[in-house]
Residue, then its C-alpha position, 0 to 999 in steps of 0.5 A: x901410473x895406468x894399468x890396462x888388462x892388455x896394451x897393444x904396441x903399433x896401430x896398424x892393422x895387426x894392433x887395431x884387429x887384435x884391440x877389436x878382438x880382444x874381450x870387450x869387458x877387459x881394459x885394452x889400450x893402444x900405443x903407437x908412435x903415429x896416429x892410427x891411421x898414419x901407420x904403414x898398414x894404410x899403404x898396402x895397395x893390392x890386396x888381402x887374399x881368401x879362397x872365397x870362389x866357388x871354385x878355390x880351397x882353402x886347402x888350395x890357397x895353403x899349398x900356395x903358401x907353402x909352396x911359394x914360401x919353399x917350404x920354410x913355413x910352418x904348415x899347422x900356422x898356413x893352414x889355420x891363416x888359410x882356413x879362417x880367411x874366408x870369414x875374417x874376409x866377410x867380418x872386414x865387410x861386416x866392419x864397413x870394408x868397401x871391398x872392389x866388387x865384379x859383375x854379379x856384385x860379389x867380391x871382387x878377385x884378382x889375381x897375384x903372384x905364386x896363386x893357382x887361383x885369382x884370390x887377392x880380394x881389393x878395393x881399387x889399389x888402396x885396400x890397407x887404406x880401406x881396411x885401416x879406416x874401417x879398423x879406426x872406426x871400430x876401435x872409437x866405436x868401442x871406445x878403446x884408449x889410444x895413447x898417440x905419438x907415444x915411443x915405446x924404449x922397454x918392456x918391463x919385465x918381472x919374474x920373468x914375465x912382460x908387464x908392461x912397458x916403458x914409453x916417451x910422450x912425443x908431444x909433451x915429453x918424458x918417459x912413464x911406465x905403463x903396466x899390462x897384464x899382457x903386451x901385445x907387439x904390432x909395430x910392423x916390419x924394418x924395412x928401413x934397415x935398407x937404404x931404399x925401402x917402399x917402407x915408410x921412414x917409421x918402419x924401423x923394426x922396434x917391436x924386433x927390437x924391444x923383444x930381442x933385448x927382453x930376450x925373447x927370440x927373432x926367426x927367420x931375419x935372413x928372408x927380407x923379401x923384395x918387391x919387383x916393382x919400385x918406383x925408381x929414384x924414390x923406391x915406391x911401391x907400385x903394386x902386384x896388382x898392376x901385372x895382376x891387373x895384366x901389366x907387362x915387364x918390359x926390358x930395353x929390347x921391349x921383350x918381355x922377358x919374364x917368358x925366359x925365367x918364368x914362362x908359365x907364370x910370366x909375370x905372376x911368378x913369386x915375388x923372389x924369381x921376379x925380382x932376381x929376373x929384374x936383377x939379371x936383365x939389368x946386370x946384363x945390360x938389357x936394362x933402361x937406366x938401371x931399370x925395367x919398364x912396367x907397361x900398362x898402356x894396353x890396359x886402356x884408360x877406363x881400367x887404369x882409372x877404375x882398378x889402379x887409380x893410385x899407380x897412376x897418381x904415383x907415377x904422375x906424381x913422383x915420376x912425371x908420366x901418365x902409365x895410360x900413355x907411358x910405361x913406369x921404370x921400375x926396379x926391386x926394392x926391399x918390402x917386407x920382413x918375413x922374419x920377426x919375433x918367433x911366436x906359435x898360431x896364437x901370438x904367444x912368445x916364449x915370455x909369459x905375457x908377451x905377444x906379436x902379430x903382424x909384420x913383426x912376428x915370424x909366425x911363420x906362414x911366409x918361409x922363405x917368400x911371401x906371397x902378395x896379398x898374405x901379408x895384409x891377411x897375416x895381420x888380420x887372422x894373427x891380430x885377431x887370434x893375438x887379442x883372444x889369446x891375451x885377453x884369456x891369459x890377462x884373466x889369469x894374472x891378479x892386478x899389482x902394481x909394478x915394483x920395476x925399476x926399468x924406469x929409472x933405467x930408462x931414465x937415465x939413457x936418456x938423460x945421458x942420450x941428452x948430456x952427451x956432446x959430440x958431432x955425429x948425428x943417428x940420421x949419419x949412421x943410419x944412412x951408412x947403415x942403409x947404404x951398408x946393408x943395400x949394397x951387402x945384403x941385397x937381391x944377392x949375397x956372398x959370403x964375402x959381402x956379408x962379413x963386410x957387413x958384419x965387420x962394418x956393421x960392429x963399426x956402426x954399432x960403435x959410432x952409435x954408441x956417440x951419437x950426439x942429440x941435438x935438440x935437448x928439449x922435450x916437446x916433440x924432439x924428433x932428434x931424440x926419437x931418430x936416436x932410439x930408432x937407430x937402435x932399434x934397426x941396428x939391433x934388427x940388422x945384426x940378426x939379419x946379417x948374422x942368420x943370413x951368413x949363417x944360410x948356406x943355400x940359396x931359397x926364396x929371398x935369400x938368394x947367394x950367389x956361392x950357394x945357388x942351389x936351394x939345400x933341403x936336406x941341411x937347411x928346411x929349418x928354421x933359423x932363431x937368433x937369441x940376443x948375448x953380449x957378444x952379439x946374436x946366437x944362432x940355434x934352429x928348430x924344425x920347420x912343421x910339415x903337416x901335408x905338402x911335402x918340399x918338392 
């Protein structure tokens, strides 16, 4: 059986940044179920923020984020993220970041939804993709043990701290157990809870998952943001960066019509107005097949080409028109998951020895909204601050070995997963799943539309629970991964439903329809969600207000 100091769970941005970061003399290992650069980090496109001009504050950039997330975040967590971005900006660069650059040669900026200032530092509209490399390159410079195509199924845990964990090899099968001093959980967000998602298909919510079984508390689940601009048909995301680059939203009268819902800030309105103005042109018919149109025409050729290289190829692509001569039909679709595993400014969870950062953790500096280009930087600050604090609490714990018998547990679930006969499939039930919560949980919620989620959401979890696997080998068996998968976003949606039923207001990305107005005197609060046998139990805990006041 290994034993490392720290083992990191997901290779995206968040785990690679909290490897690097971690004490170099201490044994740190990755685990993921993709190759490194295959995770969902490497399709963020519009950029990372930091007040970095002569004329921005942090304190400037903290406001934003405590204002575009109304208020829900915890404002000791924003101000430390907003704080320490300037730096983690430059050490990107240091690592070998090729970062967009203006005129006079600096880092270039530019401008995103919800921000007083043009903060969102880029490299074209492939900055995860920039970041992600030069995040791989470092972990082979230091020569930081990786094991690939890995599934994690459990954390193991002992006197009630988390020692490791248990994990399938992909490529040649079976189960190990793989002790830790510390765990670090990085496996980003769960948008493919929906049926249409900009996530990549393994963005399935396993982190959320395997720390709400150990018992461990998720925050927040209620707040799944959506992006305003989706490709249509295939829900990909088409960067902020193209209406921060000067893009129009365009309804069937060819009005832009954000001036009705957002006049001062048009098209760069937080992320949540957007998209529900999206929403109400298309509802009321001012739509085009379902659609809005994204104009980027009169931005010219030289600047499509040089700033949003991607969006075009995407929509060349995938939509079969060139935005240098046509405008793209978009639409909203789920993005991102502004809740997660509740953790404090370090990363530390209410187990000992077990950590989160990233998309999978609720830290929380989103609250209710995130603003674009805060997530990338979310993974970077609470990655690097995550590795530290692991890498000091490992030098606490004395090397044994583990006397779990999580393993045979384990085990055993997979040998009844394999044995079992039957003819539903987890890729079945996870498309009525998605189907169920798109249509019951989207841009606005009842009610009413949520207990049919809850109602059929039990359902599922039952069909689950019969799922036939198919392919009973052990090289490379997909079917049995789809299987664990479709746990992990069941586990994931139950809270999601559950919190979200709870909310009796509408703020940021939870917006219902019988509750419109936005509640502060009952609801600035933060919702936690603790797993039991007869589902997800709801308590709250008060949001940290330190300067900026709701307003």
């Amino acid at each position: 059986m290994k034993l490392h100091d720290i083992l990191i769970v997901g290779a995206g941005l968040a785990g690679m940044r909290a490897a690097i970061a971690a004490p170099p003399d201490l044994d740190v290992a990755v685990i993921s179920k993709v190759h490194p650069v295959r995770s969902h980090s490497v399709a963020a496109q519009g950029g990372i923020n930091a007040a970095l001009g002569e004329d921005d504050s942090w304190e400037a950039h903290a406001f934003d984020t405590a204002k575009g997330g109304l208020y829900l975040g915890d404002q000791d967590a924003i101000e430390a993220m907003c704080r320490e971005a300037p730096e983690d900006i430059l050490e990107l660069e240091r690592l070998g970041v090729i970062f967009s650059r203006d005129e006079q040669g600096r880092i270039a900026q530019r401008p995103f939804g919800g921000a007083g200032f043009p903060r969102t530092c880029y490299a074209a509209d492939r900055t995860g993709h920039a970041i992600l490399h030069a995040m791989y390159e470092q972990l082979l410079k230091r020569r930081i043990a990786v094991y690939e195509e890995w599934y994690v199924t459990a954390l193991i845990m002992e006197d009630g701290a988390c020692r490791g964990v248990v994990a399938w090899d992909l490529i040649h099968g079976g189960l190990h157990a793989i002790g830790a001093k510390a765990v670090i959980l990085a496996t980003g967000g769960s948008g493919r809870v929906f049926l249409t998602s900009t996530n990549a298909v393994i963005n399935t919510g396993d982190g959320m998952a395997l720390a709400y079984r150990a018992g461990a508390p998720l925050a927040d689940m209620e707040f799944v943001q959506f992006h305003p601009t989706t490709l249509k048909g295939t829900g990909i995301l088409i960067t902020e960066g193209a209406r921060g680059e000067g893009g129009y939203l365009l309804n069937t009268l060819g009005e832009r019509f954000m001036k009705t819902y957002a006049p001062q800030q048009m098209e760069l309105a937080t992320r949540s107005t957007v998209s529900l103005a999206i929403g109400q042109e298309i509802l009321e018919g001012r739509g085009v097949d379902g659609c809005v149109l994204l104009d980027l025409r009169h931005l010219g050729r030289q600047r499509i080409l040089e700033r949003l290289p991607q969006i075009r190829e995407l929509a060349i692509e995938f939509a079969g028109l060139d935005p240098i001569e046509t405008p793209i039909p978009v639409r909203p679709g789920a993005h991102y998951q502004m809740g997660g595993v509740r953790t404090n400014q370090w990363g530390e969870t209410d187990i000992p020895g077990l950590y989160a950062a990233g998309e999978c953790a609720c830290v929380s500096v989103h609250g209710a909204n995130r603003l674009g280009g805060n997530s990338l930087l979310d993974t970077i600050v609470f990655g690097r601050r995550s590795g530290i604090r692991a890498g000091e609490y490992a030098r606490t714990v004395s090397p044994r070995a583990l006397t779990t018998d999580q393993l045979a547990i384990e085990q055993e679930r997979v040998r009844l997963l394999l044995a079992r006969e039957g003819s539903i499939r987890a890729w079945q039930v996870r498309e009525e799943l998605g189907q169920l919560m798109s249509l019951n949980l989207g841009l606005v919620r009842t009610r009413e539309s949520m207990s049919t989620a809850l109602t059929s959401l039990s359902a599922l979890t039952r069909r689950a629970a019969s799922v036939m696997v198919q392919d009973k080998g052990r090289v490379f068996n997909t079917d049995l991964l789809q299987t664990f998968e479709l746990q992990s976003l069941l586990d994931v949606a139950e809270t999601i439903v559950a919190s979200a039923l709870a909310r009796e207001e509408s703020r940021g990305a939870h917006y219902r329809s019988d509750f419109p107005k936005r509640d502060d005197a009952q609801w600035i609060k933060h919702t936690v969600a603790r797993r039991t046998p007869q589902g997800a139990a709801l308590t709250y805990e008060p949001v940290t207000i330190t300067r900026f006041q709701p307003q």
